[in-house]
N, C-alpha and C positions, 0 to 999 in steps of 0.2 A: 142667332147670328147667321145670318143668310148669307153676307160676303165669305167666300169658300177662302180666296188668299187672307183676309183679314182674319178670318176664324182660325186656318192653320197658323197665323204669327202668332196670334193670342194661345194657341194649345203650344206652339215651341217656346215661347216666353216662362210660360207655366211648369212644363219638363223640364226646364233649365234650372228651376231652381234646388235640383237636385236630391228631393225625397221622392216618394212612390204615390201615386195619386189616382185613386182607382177610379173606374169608369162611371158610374153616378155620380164621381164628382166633380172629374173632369165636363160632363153632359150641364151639371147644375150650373159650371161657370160659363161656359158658353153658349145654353137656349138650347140644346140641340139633344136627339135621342143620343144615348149608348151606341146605338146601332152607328150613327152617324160619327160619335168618336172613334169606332174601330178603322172606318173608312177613312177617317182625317191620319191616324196613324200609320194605315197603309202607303196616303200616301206621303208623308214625310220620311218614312222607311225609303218608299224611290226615290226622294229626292236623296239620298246619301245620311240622316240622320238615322243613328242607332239605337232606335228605343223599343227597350226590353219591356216584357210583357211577364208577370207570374198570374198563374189561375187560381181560383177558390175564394171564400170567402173575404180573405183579406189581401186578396189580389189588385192588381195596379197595374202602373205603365209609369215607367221613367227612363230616362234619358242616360241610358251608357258609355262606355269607353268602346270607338267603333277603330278601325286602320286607318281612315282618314278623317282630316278636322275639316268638321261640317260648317257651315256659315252659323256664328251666335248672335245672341240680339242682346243688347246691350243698351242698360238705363242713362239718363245724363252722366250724373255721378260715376257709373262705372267707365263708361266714354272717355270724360273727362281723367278719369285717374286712369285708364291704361293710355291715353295721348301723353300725360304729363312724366310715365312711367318711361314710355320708348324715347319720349326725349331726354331723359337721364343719361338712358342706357346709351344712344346714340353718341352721347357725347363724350364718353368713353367710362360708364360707369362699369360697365363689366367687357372685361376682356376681349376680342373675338367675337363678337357680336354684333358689334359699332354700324356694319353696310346692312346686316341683316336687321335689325332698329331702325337704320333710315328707312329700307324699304316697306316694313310694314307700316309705319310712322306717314308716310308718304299715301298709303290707299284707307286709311283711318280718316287721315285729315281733308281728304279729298271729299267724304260721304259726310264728313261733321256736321252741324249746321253751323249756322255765321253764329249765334248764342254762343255755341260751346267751344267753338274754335276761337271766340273773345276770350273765354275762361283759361283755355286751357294758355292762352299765348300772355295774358295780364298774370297766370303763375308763374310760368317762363319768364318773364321780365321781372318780376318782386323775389326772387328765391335764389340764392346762392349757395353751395355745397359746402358744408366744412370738412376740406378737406387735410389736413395735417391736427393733428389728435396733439392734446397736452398729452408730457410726459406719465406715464405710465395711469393714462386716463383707461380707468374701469369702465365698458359700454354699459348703459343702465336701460334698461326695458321702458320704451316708450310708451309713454300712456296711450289711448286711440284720442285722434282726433277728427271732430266732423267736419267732412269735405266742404260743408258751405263757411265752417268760420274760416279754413284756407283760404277759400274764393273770397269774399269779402277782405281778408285782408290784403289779399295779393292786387287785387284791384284798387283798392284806399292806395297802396303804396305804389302803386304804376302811375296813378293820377295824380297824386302829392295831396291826396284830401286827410283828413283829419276824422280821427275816430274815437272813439268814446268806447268804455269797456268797463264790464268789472273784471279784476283783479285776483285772483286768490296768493296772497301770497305766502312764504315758507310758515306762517305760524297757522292758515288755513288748518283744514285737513287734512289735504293731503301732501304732508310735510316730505320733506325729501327725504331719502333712506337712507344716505350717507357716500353713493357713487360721487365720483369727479363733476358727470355731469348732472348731477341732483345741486350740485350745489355753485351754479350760477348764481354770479351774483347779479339784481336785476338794474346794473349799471357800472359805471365807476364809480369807485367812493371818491369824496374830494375831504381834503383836511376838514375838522371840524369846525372850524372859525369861518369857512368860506362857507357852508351849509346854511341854507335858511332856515329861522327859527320854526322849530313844530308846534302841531297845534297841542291842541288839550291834550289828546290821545296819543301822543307821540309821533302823528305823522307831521308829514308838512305840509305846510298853508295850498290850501284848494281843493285836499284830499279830502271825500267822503269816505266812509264806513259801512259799506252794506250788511252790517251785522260784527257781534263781539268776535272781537279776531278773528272774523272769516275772509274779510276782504275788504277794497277800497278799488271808487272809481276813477278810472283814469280818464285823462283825455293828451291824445301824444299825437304827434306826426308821426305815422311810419314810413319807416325807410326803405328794409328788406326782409324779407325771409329767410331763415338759414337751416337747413338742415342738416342733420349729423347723420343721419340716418338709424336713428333710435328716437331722436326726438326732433320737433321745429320750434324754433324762436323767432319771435322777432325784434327786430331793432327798431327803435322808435326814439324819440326826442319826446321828454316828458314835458308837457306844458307849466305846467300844475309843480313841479319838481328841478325847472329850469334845467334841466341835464337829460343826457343817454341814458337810454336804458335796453337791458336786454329780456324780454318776458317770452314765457316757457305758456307755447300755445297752448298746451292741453288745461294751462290753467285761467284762460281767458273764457269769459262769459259772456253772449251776446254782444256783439261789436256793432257797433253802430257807424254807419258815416255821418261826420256833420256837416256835410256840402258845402264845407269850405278849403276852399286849395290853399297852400303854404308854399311858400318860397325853399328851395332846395336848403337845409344846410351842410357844413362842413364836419363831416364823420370824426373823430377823434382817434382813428385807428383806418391802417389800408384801405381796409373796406369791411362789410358785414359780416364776414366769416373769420376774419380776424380779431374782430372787436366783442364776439361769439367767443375765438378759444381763448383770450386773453381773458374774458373774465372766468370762463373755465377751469384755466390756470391760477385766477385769482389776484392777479399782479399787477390790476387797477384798483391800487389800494394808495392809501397816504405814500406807501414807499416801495418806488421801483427800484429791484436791485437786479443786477446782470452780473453774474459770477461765472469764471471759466476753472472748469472743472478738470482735473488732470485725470481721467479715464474716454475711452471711445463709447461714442453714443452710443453704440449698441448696450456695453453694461453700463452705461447711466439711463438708459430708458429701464433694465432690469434691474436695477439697483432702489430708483428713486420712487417714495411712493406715491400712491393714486393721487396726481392732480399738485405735484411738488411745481408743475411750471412748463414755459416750453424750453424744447431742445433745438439746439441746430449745430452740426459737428465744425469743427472748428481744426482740427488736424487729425490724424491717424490715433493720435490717443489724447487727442482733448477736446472738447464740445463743449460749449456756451448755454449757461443757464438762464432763463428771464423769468423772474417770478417777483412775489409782494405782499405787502398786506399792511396792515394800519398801523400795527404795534412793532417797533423795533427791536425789541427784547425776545417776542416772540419768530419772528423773521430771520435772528439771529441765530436763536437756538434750534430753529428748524433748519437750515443751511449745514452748522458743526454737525447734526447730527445725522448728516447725509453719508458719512463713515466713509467718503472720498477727501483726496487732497485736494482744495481748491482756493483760489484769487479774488478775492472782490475787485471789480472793476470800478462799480458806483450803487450806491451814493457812498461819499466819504465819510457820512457819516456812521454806516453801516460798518466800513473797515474800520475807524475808531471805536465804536462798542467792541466788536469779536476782539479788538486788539487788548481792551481793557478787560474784558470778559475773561482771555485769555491770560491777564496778569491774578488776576485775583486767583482764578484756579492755580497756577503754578503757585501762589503763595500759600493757600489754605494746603497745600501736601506738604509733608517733611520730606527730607533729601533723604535718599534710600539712601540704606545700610551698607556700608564698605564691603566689597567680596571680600572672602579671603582668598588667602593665596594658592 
């Protein structure tokens, strides 16, 4: 490699990658003697890069911690996710930061190219932050996800095209562990009579099976992206399922666009990160109940456990419960056994079981034994 500036990016790319790389091998990748690597080292040492040098036979040269940050080179992907990073932070993800985000945000995006500055700005339009946590929601370790099925999805959803995927879902492999947010549900459930009939295998009409209980392909409008910041969903409108759904990116396969655009529709919840921690919470079920709690949110977020619902305080010692689920027997005795005082506000039919619930047990006890005197 004869160009002297394109040979030094190509040896600072290579030090970057942060193991030790010794001098015949650093020669073998770029054409060039040994002699001529100690040279290209020298001079990136003057331009301000700190790269240490050990002698002897299993000697090298890599790229240290110097006093000041030297200019780094940086791949799409990486580009891409430190742009998509400072626009978080800027937007007030971490504290005290916010001016210093914009400004480095600002000479990033200025050197982008027009490709990655589409990417990084079609993630920015598809992705919303969840930011208010179900009640006493357990963070659960996000699986990794590849930067390109983000990109592909965040662009389907800026354009309103439609996209095709597989599937894996909770009976897959890798089933959920038992956190709050392991166990999204991947939609609203609706009553069972309004449900369309399933096929043979239990799913429903449109659904394939890419293997015994491994998965099934979708084909959805997506909406948005949502992040917890542990893990990303998205929201999408099931074609195939007639209904919302929320699916857990790390378990999406190949996504495809079908270069066909879809007409906006009407979300069923605020927006994307609320229809994210509702189903979190789980209380897009057959039965939404809203119960006011007689303690302060503070001990009902420490009281109640992982994924009981959400909170929002309601007076100095009472806060508002919103949770659900399909079975009302079960719904009920998850609530009594929340070991606070509380109110059902709706459904009525919810306060009529606890009410009857609540007759049977007084009946099945005998009347305690008279004190004596």
């Amino acid at each position: 490699m004869s160009d002297t500036p394109a040979r030094l990016l190509t040896l600072l790319s290579v030090l970057q990658s942060g193991r030790e790389h010794s001098g015949p091998e650093l020669a073998g990748r770029l054409g060039v003697s040994v002699r001529t690597v100690r040279r290209d080292v020298d001079r990136l040492r003057a331009l301000g890069y700190p790269v240490a040098a050990t002698v002897g036979a299993v000697g090298g040269y890599r790229l240290a911690a110097g006093t000041a940050m030297p200019p780094l080179l940086l791949d799409d992907d990486e580009a891409v996710a430190v742009a998509a990073g400072l626009r978080a932070v800027a937007a007030g993800g971490v504290e005290g930061i916010e001016e210093t985000s914009v400004r480095a945000l600002a000479k990033l995006e200025q050197v982008l190219p027009a490709r990655l500055r589409r990417r990084v700005a079609a993630l920015q339009r598809a992705t919303v932050p969840l930011t208010v946590s179900p009640a006493g929601a357990v963070a659960a370790a996000g699986a990794p996800v590849p930067a390109e099925v983000l990109a592909v999805l965040a662009a389907a959803s800026s354009r309103g095209e439609g996209l095709r995927f597989g599937y894996r879902g909770k009976r897959g492999g890798d089933a959920p562990e038992g956190g709050a947010a392991d166990r999204v549900r991947e939609g609203h459930a609706r009553p069972r009579s309004a449900r369309p009939a399933a096929g043979p295998g239990g799913e429903p009409p449109g659904a394939r099976r890419t293997g015994p209980d491994v998965g099934t392909r979708r084909h959805v409008e997506p909406y948005r992206l949502v992040s917890t910041g542990q893990r990303w969903y998205l929201v999408a409108y099931d074609r195939d399922r007639a209904d919302w759904r929320s699916f857990r990116v790390d378990r999406i396969d190949d996504p495809q666009p079908t270069g066909v655009r879809h007409p906006p529709r009407e979300l069923p919840a605020a927006d994307a990160a609320a229809f994210v921690a509702e189903s979190i919470a789980g209380h897009r079920g057959r039965y939404r109940a809203v119960v006011t709690l007689h303690v302060s949110l503070d001990e009902a977020v420490r009281r109640l456990p992982c994924g009981a619902g959400l909170l929002e305080a309601a007076g100095p010692d009472l806060c508002t419960l919103v949770t659900g689920g399909d079975a009302l027997d079960w719904l009920a005795v998850r609530i009594a056994l929340l070991g606070v005082d509380f109110e059902v506000r709706e459904p009525p039919e919810l306060a009529d079981f606890l009410r009857d619930l609540g007759d049977r047990i007084s009946r099945s006890c005998p009347p305690p034994p008279p004190r004596r005197a």
